[in-house]
Backbone atoms as SQL, in Angstrom:
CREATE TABLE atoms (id INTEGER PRIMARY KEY, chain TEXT, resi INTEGER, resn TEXT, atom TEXT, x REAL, y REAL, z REAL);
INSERT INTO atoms VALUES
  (1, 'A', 1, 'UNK', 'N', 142.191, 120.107, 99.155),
  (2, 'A', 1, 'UNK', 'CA', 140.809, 120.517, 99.006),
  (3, 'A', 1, 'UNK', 'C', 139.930, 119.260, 98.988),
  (4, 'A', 2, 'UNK', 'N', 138.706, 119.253, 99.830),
  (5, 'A', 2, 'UNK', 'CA', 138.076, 118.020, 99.617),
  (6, 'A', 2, 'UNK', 'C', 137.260, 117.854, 98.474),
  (7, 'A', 3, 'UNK', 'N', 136.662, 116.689, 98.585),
  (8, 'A', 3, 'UNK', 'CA', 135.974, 116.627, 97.163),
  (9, 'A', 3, 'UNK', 'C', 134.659, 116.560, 97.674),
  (10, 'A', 4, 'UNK', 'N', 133.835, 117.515, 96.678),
  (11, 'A', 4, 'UNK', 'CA', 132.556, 117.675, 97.270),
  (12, 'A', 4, 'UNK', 'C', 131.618, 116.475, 97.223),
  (13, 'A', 5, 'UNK', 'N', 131.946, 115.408, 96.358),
  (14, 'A', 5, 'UNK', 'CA', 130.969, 114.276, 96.160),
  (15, 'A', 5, 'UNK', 'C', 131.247, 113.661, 97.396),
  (16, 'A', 6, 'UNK', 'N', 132.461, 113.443, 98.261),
  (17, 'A', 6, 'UNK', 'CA', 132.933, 112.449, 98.838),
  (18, 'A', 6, 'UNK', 'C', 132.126, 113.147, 100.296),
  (19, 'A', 7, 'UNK', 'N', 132.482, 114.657, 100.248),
  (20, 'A', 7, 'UNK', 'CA', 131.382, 115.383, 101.598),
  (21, 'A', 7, 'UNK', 'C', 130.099, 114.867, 101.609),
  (22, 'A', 8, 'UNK', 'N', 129.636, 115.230, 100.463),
  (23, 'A', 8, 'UNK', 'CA', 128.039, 114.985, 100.169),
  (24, 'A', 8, 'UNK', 'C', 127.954, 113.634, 100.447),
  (25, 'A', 9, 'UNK', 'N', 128.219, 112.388, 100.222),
  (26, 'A', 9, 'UNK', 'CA', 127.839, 110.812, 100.502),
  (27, 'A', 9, 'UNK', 'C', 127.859, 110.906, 101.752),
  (28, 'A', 10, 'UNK', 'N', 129.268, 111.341, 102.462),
  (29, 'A', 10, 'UNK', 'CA', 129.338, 111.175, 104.171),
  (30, 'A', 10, 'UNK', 'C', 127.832, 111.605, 104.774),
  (31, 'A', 11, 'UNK', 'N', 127.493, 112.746, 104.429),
  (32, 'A', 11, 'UNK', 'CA', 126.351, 113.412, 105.515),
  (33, 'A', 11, 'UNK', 'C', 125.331, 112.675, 104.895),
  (34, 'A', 12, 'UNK', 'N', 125.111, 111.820, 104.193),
  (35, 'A', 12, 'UNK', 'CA', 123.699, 111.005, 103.674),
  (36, 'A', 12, 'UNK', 'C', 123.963, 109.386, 103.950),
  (37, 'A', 13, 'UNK', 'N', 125.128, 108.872, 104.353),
  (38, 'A', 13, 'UNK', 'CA', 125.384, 107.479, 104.495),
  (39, 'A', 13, 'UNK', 'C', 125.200, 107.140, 105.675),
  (40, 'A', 14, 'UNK', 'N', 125.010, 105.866, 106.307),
  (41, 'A', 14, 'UNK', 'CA', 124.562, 105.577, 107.868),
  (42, 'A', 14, 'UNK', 'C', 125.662, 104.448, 107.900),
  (43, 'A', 15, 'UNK', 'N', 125.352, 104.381, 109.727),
  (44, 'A', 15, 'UNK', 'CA', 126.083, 103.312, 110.176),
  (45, 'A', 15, 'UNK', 'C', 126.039, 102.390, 110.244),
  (46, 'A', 16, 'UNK', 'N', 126.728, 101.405, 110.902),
  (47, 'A', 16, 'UNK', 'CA', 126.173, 100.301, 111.297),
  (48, 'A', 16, 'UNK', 'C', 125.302, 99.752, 111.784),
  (49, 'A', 17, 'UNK', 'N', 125.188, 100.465, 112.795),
  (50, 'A', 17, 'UNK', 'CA', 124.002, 100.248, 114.084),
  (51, 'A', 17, 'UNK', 'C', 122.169, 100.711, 113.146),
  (52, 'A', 18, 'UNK', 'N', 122.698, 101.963, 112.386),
  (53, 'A', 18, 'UNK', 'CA', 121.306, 102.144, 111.809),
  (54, 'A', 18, 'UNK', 'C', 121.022, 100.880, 110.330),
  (55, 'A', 19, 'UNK', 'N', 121.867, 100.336, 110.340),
  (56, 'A', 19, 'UNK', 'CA', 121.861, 99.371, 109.384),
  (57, 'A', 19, 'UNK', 'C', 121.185, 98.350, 109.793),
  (58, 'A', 20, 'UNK', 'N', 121.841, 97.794, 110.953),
  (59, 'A', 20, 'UNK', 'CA', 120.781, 96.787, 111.846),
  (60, 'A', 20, 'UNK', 'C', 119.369, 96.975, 112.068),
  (61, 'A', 21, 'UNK', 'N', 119.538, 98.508, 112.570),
  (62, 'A', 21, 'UNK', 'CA', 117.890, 98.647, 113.113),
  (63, 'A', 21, 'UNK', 'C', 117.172, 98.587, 112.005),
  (64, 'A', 22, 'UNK', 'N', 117.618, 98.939, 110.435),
  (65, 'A', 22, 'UNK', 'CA', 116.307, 98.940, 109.841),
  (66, 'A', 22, 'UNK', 'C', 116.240, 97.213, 108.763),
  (67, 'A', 23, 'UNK', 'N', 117.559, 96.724, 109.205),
  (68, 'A', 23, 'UNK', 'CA', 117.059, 95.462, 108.938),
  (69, 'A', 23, 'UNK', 'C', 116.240, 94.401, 109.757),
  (70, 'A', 24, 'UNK', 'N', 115.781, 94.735, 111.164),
  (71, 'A', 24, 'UNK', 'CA', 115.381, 94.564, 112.023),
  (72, 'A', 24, 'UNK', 'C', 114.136, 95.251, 111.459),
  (73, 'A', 25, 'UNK', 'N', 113.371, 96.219, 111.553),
  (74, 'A', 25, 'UNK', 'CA', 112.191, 96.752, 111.360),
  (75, 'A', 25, 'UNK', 'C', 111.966, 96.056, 109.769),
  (76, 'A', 26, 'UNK', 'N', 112.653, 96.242, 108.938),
  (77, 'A', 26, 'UNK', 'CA', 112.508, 95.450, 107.471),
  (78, 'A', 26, 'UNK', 'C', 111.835, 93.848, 107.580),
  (79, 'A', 27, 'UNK', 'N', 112.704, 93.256, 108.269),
  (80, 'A', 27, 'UNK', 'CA', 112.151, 91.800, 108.476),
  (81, 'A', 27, 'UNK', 'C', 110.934, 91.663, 109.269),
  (82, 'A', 28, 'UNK', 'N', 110.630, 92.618, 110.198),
  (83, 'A', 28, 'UNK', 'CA', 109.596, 92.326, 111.051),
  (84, 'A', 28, 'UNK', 'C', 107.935, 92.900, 110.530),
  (85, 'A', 29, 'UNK', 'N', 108.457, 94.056, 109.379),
  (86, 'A', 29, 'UNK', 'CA', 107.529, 94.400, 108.309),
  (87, 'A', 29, 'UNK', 'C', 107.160, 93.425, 107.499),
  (88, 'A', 30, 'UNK', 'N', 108.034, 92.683, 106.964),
  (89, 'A', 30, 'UNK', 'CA', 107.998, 91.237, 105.829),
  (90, 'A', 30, 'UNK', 'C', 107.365, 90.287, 106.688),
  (91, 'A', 31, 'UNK', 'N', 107.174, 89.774, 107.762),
  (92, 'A', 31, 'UNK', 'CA', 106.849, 88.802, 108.692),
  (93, 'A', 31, 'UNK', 'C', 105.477, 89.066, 108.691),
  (94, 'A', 32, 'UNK', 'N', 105.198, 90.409, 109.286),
  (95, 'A', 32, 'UNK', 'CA', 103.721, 90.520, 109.377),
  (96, 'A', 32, 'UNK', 'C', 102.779, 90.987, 107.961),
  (97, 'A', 33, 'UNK', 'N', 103.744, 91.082, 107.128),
  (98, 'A', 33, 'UNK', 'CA', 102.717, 91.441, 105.459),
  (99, 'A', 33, 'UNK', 'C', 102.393, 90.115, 105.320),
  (100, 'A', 34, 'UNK', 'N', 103.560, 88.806, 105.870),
  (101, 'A', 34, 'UNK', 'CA', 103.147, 87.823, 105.001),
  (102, 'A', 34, 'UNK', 'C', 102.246, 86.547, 106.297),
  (103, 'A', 35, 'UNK', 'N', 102.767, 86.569, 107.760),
  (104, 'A', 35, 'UNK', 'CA', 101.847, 86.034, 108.575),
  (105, 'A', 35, 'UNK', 'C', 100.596, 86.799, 108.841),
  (106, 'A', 36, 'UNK', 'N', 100.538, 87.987, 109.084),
  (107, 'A', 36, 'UNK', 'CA', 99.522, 88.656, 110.221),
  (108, 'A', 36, 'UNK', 'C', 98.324, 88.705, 109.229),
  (109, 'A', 37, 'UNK', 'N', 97.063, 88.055, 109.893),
  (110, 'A', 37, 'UNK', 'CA', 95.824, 88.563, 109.063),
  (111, 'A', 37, 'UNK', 'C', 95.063, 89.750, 109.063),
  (112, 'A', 38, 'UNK', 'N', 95.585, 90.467, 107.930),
  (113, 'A', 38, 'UNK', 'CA', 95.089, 91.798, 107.581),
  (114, 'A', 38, 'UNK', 'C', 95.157, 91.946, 106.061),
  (115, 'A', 39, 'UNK', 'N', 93.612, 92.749, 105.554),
  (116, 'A', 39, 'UNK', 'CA', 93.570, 93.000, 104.794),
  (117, 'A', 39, 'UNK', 'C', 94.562, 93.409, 103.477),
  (118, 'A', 40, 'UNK', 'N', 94.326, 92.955, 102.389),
  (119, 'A', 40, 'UNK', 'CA', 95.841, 93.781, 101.243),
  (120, 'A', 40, 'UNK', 'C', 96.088, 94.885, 101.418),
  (121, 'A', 41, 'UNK', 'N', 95.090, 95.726, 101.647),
  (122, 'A', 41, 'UNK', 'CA', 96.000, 97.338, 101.702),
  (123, 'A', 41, 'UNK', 'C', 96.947, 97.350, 102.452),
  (124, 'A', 42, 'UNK', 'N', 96.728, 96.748, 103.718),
  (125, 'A', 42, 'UNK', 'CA', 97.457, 96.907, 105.106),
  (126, 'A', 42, 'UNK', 'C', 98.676, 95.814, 104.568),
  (127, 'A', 43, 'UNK', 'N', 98.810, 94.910, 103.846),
  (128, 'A', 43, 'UNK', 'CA', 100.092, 93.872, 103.759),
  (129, 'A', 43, 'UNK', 'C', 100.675, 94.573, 102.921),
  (130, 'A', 44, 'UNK', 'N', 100.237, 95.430, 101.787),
  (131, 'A', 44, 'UNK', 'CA', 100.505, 96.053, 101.002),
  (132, 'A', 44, 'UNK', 'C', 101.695, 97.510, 101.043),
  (133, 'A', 45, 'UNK', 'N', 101.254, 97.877, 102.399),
  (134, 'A', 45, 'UNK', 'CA', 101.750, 98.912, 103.086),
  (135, 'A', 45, 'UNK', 'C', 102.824, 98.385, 103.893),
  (136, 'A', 46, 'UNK', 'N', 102.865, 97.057, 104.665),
  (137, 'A', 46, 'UNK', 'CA', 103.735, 96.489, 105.415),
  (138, 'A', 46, 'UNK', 'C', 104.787, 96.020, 104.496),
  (139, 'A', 47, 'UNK', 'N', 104.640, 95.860, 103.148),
  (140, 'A', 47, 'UNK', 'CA', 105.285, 95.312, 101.836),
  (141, 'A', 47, 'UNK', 'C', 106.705, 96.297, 101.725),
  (142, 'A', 48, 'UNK', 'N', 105.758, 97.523, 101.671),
  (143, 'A', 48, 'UNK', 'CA', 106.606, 99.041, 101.350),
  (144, 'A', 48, 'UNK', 'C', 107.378, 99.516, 101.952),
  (145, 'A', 49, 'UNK', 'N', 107.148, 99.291, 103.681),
  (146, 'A', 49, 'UNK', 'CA', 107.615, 99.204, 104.753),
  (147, 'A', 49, 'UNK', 'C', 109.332, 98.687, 104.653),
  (148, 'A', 50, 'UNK', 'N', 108.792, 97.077, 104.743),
  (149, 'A', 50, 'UNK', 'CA', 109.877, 96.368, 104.691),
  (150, 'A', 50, 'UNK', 'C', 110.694, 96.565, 103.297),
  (151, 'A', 51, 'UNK', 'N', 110.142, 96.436, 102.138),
  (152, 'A', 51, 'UNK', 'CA', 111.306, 96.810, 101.045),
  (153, 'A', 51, 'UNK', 'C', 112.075, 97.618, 100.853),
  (154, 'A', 52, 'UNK', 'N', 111.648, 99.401, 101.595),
  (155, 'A', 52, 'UNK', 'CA', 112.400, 100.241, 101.425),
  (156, 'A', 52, 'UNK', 'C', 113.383, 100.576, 102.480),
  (157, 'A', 53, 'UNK', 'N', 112.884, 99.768, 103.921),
  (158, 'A', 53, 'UNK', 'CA', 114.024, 99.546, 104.987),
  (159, 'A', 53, 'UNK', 'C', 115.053, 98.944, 104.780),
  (160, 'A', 54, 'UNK', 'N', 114.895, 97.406, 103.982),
  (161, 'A', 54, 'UNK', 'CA', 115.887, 96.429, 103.883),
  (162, 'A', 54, 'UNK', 'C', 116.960, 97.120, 102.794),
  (163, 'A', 55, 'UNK', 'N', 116.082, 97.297, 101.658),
  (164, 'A', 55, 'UNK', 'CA', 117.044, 98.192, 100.661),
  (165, 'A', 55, 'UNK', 'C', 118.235, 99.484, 101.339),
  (166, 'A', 56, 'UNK', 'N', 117.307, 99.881, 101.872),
  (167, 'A', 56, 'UNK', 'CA', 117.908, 101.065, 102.336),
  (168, 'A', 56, 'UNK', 'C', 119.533, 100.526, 103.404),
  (169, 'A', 57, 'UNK', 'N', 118.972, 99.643, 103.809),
  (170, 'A', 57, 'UNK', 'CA', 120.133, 99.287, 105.506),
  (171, 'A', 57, 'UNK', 'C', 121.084, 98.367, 104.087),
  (172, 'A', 58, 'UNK', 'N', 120.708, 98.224, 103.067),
  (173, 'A', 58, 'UNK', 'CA', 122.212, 96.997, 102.334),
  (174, 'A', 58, 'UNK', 'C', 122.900, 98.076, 101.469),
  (175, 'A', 59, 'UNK', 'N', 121.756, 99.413, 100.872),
  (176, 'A', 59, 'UNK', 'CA', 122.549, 100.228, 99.996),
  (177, 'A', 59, 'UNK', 'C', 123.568, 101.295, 101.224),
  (178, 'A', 60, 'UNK', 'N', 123.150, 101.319, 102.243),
  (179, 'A', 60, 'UNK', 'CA', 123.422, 102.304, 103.233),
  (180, 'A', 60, 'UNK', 'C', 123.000, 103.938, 102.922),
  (181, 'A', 61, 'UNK', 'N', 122.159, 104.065, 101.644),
  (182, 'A', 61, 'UNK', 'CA', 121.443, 105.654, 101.597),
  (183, 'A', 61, 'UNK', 'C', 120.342, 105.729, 101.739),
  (184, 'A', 62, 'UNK', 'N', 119.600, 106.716, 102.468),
  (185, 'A', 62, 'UNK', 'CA', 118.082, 106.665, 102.644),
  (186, 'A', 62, 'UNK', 'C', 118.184, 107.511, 101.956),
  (187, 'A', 63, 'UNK', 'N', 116.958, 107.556, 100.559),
  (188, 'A', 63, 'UNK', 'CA', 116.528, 108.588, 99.673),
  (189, 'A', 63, 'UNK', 'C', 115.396, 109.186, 100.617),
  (190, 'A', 64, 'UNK', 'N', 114.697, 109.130, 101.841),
  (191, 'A', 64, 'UNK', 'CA', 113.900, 110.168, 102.030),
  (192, 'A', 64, 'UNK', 'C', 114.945, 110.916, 103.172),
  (193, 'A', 65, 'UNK', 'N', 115.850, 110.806, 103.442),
  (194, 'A', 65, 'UNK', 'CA', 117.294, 111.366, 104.298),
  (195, 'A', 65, 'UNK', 'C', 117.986, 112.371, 103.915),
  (196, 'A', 66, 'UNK', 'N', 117.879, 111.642, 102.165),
  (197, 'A', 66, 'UNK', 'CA', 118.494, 113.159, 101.112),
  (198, 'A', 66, 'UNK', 'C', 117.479, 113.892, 101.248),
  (199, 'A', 67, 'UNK', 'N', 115.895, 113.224, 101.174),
  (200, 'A', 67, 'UNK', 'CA', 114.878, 114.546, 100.946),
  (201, 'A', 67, 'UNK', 'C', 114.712, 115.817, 101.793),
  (202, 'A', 68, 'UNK', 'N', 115.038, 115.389, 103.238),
  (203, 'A', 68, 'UNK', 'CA', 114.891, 116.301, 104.123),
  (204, 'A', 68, 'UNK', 'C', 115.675, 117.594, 104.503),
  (205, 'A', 69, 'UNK', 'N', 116.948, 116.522, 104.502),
  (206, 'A', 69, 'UNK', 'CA', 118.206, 117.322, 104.409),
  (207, 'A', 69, 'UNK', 'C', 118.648, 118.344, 102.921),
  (208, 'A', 70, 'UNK', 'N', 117.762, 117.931, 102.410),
  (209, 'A', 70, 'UNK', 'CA', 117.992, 118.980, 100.911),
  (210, 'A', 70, 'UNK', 'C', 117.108, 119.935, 100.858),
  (211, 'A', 71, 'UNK', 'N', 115.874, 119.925, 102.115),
  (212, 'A', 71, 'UNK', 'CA', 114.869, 121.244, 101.778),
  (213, 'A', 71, 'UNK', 'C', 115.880, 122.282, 102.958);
């Protein structure tokens, strides 16, 4: 019998490849919050961007991934 925790992680965990891409979009969010001249809201937003990509591609779970898939 499987174990339901071990089901549940599989269908919410990513790969490799999506690991890259959002450390790729993560860094390129961090680059332009901290080169590109634009206002704080907008670096502010590019901040959020990049922190919750990078996090996301090292923990390998997207919490808005669970959100969707759970409605």
């Amino acid at each position: 019998m499987p174990d339901f925790v071990t089901e549940m992680k599989k269908e919410f965990t990513m790969g490799e490849k999506e690991e890259n891409i959002r450390y790729a979009i993560g860094s390129a969010a961090a680059a332009a919050a901290i080169f590109a001249p634009l206002s704080y809201p907008w670096k502010a937003v590019l901040a959020a961007v990049a922190a919750e990509t990078i996090l996301t591609g090292i923990y390998g779970v997207s919490p808005i991934r669970q959100l969707t898939k759970a409605a």
